[in-house]
VMD Tcl script that builds the backbone (N, CA, C; Angstrom):
set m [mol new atoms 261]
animate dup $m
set s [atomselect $m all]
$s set {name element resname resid chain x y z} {
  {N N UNK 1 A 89.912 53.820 39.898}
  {CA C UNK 1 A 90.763 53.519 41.015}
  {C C UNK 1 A 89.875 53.374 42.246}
  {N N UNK 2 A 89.843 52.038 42.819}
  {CA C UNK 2 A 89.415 52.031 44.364}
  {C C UNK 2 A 90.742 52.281 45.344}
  {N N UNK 3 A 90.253 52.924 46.413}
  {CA C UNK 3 A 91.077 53.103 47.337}
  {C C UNK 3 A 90.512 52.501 48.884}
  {N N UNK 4 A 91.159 51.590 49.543}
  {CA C UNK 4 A 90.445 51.306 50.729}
  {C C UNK 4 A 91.896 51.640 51.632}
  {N N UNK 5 A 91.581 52.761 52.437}
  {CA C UNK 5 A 92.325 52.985 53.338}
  {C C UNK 5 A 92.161 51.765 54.817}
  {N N UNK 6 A 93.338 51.795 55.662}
  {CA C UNK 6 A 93.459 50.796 56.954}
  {C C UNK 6 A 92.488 49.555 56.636}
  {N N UNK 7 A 92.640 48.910 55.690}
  {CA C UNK 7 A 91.869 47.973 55.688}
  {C C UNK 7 A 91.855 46.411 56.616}
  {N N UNK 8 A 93.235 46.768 57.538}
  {CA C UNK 8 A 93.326 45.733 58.510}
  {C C UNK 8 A 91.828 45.822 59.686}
  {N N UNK 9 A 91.229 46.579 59.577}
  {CA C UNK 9 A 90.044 47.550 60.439}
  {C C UNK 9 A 88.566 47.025 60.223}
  {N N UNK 10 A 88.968 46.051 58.653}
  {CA C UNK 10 A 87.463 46.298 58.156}
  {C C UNK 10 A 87.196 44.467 58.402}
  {N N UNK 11 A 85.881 44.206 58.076}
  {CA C UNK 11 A 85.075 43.591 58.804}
  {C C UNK 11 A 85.097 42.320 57.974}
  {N N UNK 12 A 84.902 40.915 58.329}
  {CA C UNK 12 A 84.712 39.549 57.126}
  {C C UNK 12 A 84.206 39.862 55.959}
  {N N UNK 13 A 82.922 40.819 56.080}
  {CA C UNK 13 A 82.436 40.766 55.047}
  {C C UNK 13 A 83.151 42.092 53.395}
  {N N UNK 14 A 83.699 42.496 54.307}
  {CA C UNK 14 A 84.145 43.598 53.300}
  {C C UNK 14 A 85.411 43.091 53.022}
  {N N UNK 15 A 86.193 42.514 54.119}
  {CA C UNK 15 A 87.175 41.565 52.962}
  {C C UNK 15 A 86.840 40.771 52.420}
  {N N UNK 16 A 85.659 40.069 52.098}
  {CA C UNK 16 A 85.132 38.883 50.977}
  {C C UNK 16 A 84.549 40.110 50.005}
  {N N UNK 17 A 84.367 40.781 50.278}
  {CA C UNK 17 A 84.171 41.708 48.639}
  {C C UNK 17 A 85.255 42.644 48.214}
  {N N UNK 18 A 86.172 42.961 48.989}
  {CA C UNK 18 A 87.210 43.224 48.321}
  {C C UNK 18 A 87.980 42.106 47.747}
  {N N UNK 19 A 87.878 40.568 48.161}
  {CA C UNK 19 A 88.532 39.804 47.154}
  {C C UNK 19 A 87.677 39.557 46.137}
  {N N UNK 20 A 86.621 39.604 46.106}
  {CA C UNK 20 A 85.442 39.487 44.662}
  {C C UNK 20 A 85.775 40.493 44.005}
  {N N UNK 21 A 85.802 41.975 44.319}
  {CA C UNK 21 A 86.193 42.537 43.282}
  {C C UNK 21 A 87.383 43.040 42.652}
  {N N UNK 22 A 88.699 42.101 43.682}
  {CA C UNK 22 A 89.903 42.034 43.285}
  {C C UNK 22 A 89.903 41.226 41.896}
  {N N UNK 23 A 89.425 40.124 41.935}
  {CA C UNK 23 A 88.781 38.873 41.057}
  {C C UNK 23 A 88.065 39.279 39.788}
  {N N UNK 24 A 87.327 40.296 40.185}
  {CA C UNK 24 A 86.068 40.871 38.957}
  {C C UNK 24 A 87.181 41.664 38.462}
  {N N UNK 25 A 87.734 42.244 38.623}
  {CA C UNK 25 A 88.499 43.469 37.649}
  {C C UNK 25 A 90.121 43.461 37.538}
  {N N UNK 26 A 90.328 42.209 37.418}
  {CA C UNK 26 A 91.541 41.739 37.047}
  {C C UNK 26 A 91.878 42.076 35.514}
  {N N UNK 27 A 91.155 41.902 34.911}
  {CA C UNK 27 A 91.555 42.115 33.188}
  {C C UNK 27 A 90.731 43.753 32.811}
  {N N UNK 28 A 90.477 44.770 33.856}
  {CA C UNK 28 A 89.989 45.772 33.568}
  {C C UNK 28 A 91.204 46.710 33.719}
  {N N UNK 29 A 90.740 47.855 33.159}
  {CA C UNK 29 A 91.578 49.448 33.560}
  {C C UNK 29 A 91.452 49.740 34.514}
  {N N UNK 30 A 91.286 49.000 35.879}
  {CA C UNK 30 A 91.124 49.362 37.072}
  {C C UNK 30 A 92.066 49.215 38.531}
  {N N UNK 31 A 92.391 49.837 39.622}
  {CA C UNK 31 A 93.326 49.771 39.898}
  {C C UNK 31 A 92.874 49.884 41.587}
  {N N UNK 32 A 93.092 48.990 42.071}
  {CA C UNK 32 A 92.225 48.383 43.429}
  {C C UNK 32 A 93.584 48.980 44.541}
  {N N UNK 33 A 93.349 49.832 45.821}
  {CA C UNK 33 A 94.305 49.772 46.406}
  {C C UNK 33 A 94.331 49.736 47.692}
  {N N UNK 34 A 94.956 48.605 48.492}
  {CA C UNK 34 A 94.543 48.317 49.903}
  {C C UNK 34 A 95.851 48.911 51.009}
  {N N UNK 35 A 95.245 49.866 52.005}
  {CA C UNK 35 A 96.443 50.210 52.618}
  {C C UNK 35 A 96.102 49.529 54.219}
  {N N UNK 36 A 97.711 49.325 54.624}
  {CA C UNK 36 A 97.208 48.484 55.796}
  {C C UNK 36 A 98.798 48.637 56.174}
  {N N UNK 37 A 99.112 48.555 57.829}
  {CA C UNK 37 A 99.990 48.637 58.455}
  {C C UNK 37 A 100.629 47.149 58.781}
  {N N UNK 38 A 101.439 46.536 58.326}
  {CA C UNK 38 A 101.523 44.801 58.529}
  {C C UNK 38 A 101.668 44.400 59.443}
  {N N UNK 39 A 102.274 45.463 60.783}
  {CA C UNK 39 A 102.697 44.953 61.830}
  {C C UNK 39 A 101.608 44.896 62.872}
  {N N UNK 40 A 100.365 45.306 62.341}
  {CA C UNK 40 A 99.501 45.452 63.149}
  {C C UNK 40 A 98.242 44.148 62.931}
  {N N UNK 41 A 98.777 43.512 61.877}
  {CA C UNK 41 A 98.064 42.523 61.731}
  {C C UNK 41 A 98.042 40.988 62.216}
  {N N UNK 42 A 96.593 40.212 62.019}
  {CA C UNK 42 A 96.847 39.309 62.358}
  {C C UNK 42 A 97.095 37.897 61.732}
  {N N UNK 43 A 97.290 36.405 62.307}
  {CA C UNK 43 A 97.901 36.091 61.220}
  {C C UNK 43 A 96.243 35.468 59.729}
  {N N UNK 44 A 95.683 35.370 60.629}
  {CA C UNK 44 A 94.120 35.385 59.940}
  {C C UNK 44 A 94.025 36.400 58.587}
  {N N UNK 45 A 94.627 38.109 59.228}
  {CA C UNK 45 A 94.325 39.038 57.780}
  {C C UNK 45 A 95.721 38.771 57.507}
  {N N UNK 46 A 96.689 38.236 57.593}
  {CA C UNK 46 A 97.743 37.973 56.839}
  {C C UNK 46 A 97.590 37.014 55.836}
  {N N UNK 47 A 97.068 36.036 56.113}
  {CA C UNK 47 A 96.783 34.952 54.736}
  {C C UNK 47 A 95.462 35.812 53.892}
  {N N UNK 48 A 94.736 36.907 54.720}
  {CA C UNK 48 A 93.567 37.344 53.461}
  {C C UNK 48 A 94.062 38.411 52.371}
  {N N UNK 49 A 95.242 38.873 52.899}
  {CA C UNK 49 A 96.222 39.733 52.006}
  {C C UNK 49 A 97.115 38.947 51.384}
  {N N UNK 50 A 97.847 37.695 52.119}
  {CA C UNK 50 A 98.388 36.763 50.909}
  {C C UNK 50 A 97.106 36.650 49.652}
  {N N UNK 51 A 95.938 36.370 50.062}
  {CA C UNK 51 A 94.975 35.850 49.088}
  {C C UNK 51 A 94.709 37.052 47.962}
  {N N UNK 52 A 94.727 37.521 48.396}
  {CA C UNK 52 A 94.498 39.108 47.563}
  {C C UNK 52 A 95.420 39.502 46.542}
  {N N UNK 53 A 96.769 39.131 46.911}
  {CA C UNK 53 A 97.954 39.476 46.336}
  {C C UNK 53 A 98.111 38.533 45.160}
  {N N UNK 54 A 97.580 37.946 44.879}
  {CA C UNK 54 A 97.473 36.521 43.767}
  {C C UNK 54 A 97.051 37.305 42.559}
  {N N UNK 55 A 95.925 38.448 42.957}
  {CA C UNK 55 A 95.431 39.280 42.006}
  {C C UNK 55 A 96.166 40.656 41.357}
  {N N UNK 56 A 97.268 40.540 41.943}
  {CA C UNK 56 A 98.009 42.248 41.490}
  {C C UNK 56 A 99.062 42.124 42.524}
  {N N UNK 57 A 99.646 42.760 41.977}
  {CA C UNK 57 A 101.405 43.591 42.531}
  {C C UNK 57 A 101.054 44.034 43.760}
  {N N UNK 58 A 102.402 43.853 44.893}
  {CA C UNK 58 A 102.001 44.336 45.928}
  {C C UNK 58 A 103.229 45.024 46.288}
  {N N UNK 59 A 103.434 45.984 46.765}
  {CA C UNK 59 A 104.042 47.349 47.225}
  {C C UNK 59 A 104.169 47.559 48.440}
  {N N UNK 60 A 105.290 47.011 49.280}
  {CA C UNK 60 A 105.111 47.544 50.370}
  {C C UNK 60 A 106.054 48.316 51.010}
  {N N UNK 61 A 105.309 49.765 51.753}
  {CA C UNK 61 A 106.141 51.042 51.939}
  {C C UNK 61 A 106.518 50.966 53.563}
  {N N UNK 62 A 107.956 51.694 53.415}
  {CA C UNK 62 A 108.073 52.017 54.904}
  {C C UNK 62 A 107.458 53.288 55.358}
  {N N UNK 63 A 107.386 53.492 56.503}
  {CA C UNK 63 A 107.069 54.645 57.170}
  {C C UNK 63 A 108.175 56.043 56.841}
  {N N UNK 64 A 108.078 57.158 57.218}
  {CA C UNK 64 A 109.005 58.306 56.857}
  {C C UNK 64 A 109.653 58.259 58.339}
  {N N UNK 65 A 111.112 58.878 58.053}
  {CA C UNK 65 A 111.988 59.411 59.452}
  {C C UNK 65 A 111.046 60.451 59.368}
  {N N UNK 66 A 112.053 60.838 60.570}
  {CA C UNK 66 A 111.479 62.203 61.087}
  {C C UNK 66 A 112.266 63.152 60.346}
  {N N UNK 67 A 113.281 63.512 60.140}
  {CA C UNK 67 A 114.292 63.668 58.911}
  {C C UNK 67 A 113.251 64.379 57.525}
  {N N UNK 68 A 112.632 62.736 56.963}
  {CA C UNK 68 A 112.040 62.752 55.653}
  {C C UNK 68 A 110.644 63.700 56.217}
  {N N UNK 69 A 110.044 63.880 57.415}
  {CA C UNK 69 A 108.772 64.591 57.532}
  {C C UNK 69 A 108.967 65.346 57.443}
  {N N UNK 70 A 109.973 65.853 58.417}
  {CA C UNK 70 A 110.723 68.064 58.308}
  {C C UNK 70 A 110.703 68.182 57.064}
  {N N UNK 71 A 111.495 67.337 56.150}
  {CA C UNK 71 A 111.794 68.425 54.914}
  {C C UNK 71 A 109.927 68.290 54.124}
  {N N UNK 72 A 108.916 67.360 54.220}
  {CA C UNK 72 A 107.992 67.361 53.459}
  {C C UNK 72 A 107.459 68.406 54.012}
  {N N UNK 73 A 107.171 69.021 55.417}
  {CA C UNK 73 A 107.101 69.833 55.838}
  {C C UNK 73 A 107.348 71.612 55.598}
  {N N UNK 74 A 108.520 71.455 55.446}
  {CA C UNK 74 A 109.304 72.561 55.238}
  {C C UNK 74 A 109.034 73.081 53.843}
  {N N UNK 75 A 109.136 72.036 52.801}
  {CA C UNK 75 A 108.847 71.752 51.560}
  {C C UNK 75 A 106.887 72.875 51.022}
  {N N UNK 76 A 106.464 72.143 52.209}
  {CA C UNK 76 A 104.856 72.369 52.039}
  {C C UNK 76 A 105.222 73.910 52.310}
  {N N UNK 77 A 105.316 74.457 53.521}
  {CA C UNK 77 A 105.072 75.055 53.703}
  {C C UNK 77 A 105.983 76.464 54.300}
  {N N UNK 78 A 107.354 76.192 53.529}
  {CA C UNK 78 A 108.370 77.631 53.464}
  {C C UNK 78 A 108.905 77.011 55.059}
  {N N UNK 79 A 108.846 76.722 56.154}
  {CA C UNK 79 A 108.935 76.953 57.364}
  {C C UNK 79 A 109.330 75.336 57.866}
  {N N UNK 80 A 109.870 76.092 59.242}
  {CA C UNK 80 A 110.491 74.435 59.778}
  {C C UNK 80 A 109.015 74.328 60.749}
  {N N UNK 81 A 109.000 73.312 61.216}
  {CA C UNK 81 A 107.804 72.689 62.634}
  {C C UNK 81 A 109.117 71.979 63.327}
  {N N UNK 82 A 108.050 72.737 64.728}
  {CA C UNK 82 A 108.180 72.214 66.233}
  {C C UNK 82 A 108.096 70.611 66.024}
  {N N UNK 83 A 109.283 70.420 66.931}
  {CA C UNK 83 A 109.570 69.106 66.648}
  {C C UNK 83 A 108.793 67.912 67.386}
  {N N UNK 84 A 107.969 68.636 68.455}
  {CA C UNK 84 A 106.850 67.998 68.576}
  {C C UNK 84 A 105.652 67.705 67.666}
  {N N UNK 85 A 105.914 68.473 66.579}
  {CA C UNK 85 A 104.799 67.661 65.909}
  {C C UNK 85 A 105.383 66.841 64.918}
  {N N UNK 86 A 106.444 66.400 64.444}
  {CA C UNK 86 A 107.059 65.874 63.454}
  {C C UNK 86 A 107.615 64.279 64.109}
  {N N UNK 87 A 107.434 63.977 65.668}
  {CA C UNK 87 A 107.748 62.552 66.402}
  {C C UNK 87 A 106.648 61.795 65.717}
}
mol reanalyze $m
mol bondsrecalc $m
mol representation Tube
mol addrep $m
């Protein structure tokens, strides 16, 4: 499993090798995963993530309420949080 976290962040050249090795390990046991915020993108890394997506399934998640954080929260750790930290 690769994992490339915020990859809207990263540079020409590391998105031309993350599509090479999207490409190289298409027919492997391997499982490539690009996280990226869409709304923060531009339309330049929008067609390099269309391009990418040619190679594998794409998944895209919403963000949590504040709702869904308390209870992961609460969940973790027996206790409610100040609701300043859960905005």
């Amino acid at each position: 499993m690769v994992i490339i976290d915020d990859f809207r962040a990263a540079d020409d050249d590391s998105r031309l090798l993350a599509g090479f090795v999207a490409s190289e390990i298409q027919d492997s046991p391997v499982m490539m995963i690009l996280s990226f915020r869409d709304a923060e993108t531009s339309a330049t890394q929008t067609a390099i993530y269309g391009e990418l997506c040619r190679f594998g399934p794409q998944l895209a998640l919403k963000g949590l309420s504040e709702t869904e954080v308390r209870e992961i929260v609460v969940n973790a750790t027996g206790d409610g949080a100040d609701s300043r930290f859960i905005s």
